[in-house]
Structure formats: structure tokens, C-alpha cells
N, C-alpha and C positions, 0 to 999 in steps of 0.2 A: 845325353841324358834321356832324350826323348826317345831316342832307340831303343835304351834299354829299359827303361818303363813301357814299351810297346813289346819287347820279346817277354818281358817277364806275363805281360796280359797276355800273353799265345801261349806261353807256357799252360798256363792254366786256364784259361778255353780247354788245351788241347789234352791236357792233363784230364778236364773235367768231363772232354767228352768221351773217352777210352772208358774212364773209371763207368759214368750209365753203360754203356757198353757193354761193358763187365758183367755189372749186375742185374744185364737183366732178365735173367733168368730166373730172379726174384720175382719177379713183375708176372714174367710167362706161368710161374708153377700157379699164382692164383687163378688162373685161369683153365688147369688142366680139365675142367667139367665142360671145356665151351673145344667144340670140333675144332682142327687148327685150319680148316680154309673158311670158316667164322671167324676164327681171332686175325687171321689175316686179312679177310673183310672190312672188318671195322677198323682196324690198322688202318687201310687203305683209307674209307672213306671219311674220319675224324683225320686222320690226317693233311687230309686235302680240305674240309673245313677251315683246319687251323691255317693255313698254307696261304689257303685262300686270301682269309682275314690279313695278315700279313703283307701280301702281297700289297693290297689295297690298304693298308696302312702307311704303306712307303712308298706309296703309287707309284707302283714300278709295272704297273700289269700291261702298259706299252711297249716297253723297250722287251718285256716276255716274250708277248705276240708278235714283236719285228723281230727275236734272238729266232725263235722255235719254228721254223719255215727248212723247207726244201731238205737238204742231205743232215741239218740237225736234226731236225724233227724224225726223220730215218733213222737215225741214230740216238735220238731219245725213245723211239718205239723197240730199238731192241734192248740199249739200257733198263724200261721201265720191265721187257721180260724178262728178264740177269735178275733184277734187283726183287719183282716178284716170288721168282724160283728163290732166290735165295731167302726172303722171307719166310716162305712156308715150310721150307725143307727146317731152317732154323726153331723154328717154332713147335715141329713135329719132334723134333732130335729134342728141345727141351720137355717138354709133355712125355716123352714117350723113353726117359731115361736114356739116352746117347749124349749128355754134356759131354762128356770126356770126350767121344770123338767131333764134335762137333769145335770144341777146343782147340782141337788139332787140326783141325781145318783154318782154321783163324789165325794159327800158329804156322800153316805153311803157306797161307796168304801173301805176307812180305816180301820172300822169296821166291812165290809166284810171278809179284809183281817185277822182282829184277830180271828173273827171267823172260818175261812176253816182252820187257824194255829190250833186251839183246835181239831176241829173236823177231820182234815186229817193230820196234820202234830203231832198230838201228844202232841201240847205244850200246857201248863198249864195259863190259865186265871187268875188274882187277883179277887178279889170281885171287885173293880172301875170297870173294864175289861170288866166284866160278865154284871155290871149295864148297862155299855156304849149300849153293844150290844142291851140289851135288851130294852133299851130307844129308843134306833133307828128302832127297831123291831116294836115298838108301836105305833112311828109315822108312819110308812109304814103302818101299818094295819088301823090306822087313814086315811090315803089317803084314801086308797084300798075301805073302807067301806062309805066313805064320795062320790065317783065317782068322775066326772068329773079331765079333765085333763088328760095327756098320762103316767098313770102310766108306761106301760112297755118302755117305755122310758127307766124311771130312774132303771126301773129291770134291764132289758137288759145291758144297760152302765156298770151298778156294777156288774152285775155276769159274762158278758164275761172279764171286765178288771179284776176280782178279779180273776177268775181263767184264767187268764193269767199270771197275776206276780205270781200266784201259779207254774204253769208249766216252769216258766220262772227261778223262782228260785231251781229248782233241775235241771233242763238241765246244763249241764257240756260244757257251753260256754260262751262265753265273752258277752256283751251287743249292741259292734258294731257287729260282727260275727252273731249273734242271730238273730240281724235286719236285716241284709243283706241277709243271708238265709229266713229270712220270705218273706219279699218284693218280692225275688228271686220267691217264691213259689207260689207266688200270682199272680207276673206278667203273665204267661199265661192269667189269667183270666180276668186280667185289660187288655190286647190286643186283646181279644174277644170283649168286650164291644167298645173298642175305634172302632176295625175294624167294627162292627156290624152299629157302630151311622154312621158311615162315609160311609158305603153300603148306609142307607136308608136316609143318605143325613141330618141329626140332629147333627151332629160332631159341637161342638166348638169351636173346637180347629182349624186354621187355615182360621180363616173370622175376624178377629179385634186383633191389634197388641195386645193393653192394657190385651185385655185376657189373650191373649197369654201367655204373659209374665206372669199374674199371676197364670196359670196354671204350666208353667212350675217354679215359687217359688214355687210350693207347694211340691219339694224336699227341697230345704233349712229349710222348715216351718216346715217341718215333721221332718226331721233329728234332725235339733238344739236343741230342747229341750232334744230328747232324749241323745243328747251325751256329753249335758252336767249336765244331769239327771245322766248319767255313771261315768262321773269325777266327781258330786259331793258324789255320794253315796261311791264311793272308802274311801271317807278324812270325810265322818262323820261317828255316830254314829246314828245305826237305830231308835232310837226313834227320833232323830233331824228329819231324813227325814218325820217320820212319820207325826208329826207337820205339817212340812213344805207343805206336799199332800194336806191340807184346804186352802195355797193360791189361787188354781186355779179354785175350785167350786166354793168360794168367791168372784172373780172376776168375775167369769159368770153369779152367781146372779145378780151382780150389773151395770151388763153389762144387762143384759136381762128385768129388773126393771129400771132403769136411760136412758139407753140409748133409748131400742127399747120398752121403753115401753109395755112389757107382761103382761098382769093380771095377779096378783095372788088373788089365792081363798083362803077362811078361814080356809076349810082343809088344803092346801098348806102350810097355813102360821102354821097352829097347829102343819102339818110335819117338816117344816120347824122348829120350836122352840124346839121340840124333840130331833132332829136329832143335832140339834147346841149344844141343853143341851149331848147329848153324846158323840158330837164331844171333849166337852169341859170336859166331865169323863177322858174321853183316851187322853187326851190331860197331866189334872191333875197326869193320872196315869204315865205317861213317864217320865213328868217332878219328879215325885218321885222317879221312878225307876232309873232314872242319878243320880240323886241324891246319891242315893245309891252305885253306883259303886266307885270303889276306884278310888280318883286322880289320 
């Protein structure tokens, strides 16, 4: 009984974290008047506030400072640039009308990840697996060869995020730890930026309360999903999460299509039925492979 009141809580952790995820593009579009290496500034450094406080709320900031040493901390210095790049390049793609490909980026994430698993981690693909990938391979090169539209958008998105939760998953720390030292590692760089806009008089941040304030949410915005991305991956099972990773490309589509009205093109849409039909291989394959496991 206690199991399954514990997966039904990961469920929706994880449920809840895709869905922000999703939306938040929402969040980005008020912001389209603020530069996006600003809004990923302040990203970074409310982030690492809230992080902070945290941290030292669960007095965990020991066991941080003994996790983040020698080949992690090597390995959180290139996570914190992965996870940077991906930041801004996301950020720009929302401001700057590329959801839809940006979408697609997110959407061939999953499948990125099965693949850097075969090819650097060692582990063994099914036949569904192998098809998935390579269905998704087909609509990219579909894009790629068709032009138009910001392919490396959706490159970019999926190879820094793919090889970050690659890096992320053999670093020998927790998930809040993890974040907190990135942020940490960044912040110099985000207080270069903020002091630089505020020498030449472009600063944001401090000329309208409303900003303001949504500048400084963009610690809440950023943290939340992740922590509760953490608590739900603790109480499920990885292919559930894996699933679970199509809520938020999903919503972006249809945020980026319904809402702000993007065009999309008929390569797009060919990528796009590709990548759905792979999405939907590696989907079938997961849900077999639970299947399979003993009650």
C-alpha cells in the first residue's frame, strides 16, 4: 500500500514537473522586452539564491562541499556549460518565435538519450529501440534537407540537454547539490552580463516594478520543476519518466501553434510525424519492457 501511495506521489511530482516545463513559454513571452543573456542572468542568479536558502534549510551544504570535489566538480563544470547553452539558446528560440522548433528539440531528446546510452554507456538497444531512433534520425535529415526554419535550434536543445543528463547521471551527487553547484558556477558569468548592461545603461532590471518581479520569479520558475523532477524520479520507474519527458515538447507545440500562432512548414510537419511515430516506438517499447518486469 505504501508503494503505491509512493508511485502515485512520483506520478505527479513528475506529472507536475513536464506540465511547468511545458508552459513555460508562458513565463518567457512576458519577458520578450528583457535581452535573452539578461533573462538568463537573472535566471541564474535568483536561482542560486533560492538554491542557496534551501540548501541551508536542510543543512545539507556539507555533504555538497564533500559530493563536489576533484572529477565531479570537473564534471559539474561542463554540465553547468550544457545546461547554460541550453538555457539561452531556449530562451532565444522562445522570444524570438522558433517554439516549434525548439519543440522538436525536446521531442528528440528521449531518443537522444537512448541513443548516447547504446553508444557511450554500453547498454543494449531492442529492435522497437533501434527503429525509434532511427525514425527520428530520418525526420531530422527530412528537416535538414528540406531548409528553411532554425534547424540548429532543435540540434542544439537535444545535444546540450542529452549530454547533460548523460553527465549528470554518473556525477556522484544528488539533484539539488548538482543544481546548486551549477548555478554556483555560472553565476560569475551571469554578474558579468548584469554589471556590463547596467554600465552601458540597457539593465532591466530595476526601471518597472512588474519586471522586476518577474525577473526575480525566474528563480522559483527554474527551480520548481527541477525539484520536483528529483522527487518524482526517486518513486518511479525509468521508463514511466521516460514517457512522461513527451509532456513538455507537447505543450510547446501547441503553445507555439494555438497560441502564438508559428507557421509550420511541411517538412516540419513530415519531422514532426516522424519523430511522433518514434516517439511513439519508444514509448510502445517501455510500456512492454514494465511490462515485463516482475510485480
Amino acid at each position: 500500500m505504501a508503494h503505491s501511495s509512493d508511485a502515485r506521489a512520483g506520478l505527479f511530482y513528475g506529472i507536475g514537473a513536464y506540465t511547468l516545463w511545458g508552459l513555460l513559454p508562458l513565463y518567457l513571452h512576458l519577458l520578450t522586452a528583457v535581452p535573452p543573456a539578461q533573462v538568463l542572468a537573472n535566471r541564474i542568479l535568483w536561482s542560486l539564491l533560492l538554491l542557496l536558502a534551501i540548501v541551508a534549510a536542510t543543512r545539507r551544504l556539507r555533504p555538497l562541499v564533500a559530493a563536489a570535489r576533484g572529477r565531479v566538480l570537473a564534471m559539474l563544470v561542463a554540465s553547468a556549460v550544457l545546461i547554460g547553452i541550453n538555457w539561452f539558446v531556449y530562451i532565444w528560440s522562445v522570444t524570438n518565435a522558433h517554439l516549434v522548433e525548439a519543440s522538436l528539440g525536446y521531442f528528440i531528446n528521449p531518443l537522444l538519450n537512448v541513443a548516447l546510452g547504446m553508444l557511450l554507456l554500453g547498454e543494449r538497444l531492442n529492435r522497437l529501440q533501434v527503429a525509434a531512433v532511427a525514425v527520428a534520425a530520418l525526420g531530422v535529415a527530412i528537416f535538414a534537407a528540406g531548409g528553411g526554419g532554425a534547424l540548429w535550434v532543435s540540434l542544439v536543445l537535444a545535444l546540450s540537454f542529452g549530454f547533460y543528463g548523460l553527465i549528470r547521471k554518473v556525477a556522484a551527487i544528488d539533484a539539488l547539490g548538482g543544481l546548486t553547484m551549477e548555478t554556483l558556477i555560472l553565476a560569475p558569468f551571469a554578474l558579468v552580463v548584469l554589471v556590463q548592461a547596467n554600465q552601458s545603461g540597457t539593465a532591466a532590471f530595476g526601471h518597472d516594478r512588474t519586471l522586476d518581479l518577474l525577473l526575480v520569479l525566474a528563480g522559483p520558475v527554474t527551480a520548481a520543476p527541477l525539484l520536483l523532477f528529483a522527487a518524482g524520479a526517486r518513486r518511479l520507474r525509468y521508463t514511466t519518466v521516460g514517457l512522461l519527458q513527451f509532456i513538455a515538447p507537447t505543450l510547446q507545440f501547441l503553445l507555439a501553434v494555438l497560441v502564438y500562432h508559428e507557421p509550420v512548414r511541411a517538412t516540419q510537419l513530415a519531422t514532426f510525424a516522424l519523430i511522433w511515430l518514434g516517439c511513439g516506438l519508444y514509448a510502445w517499447s517501455s510500456i512492454r519492457a514494465a511490462r515485463a518486469l516482475p510485480a
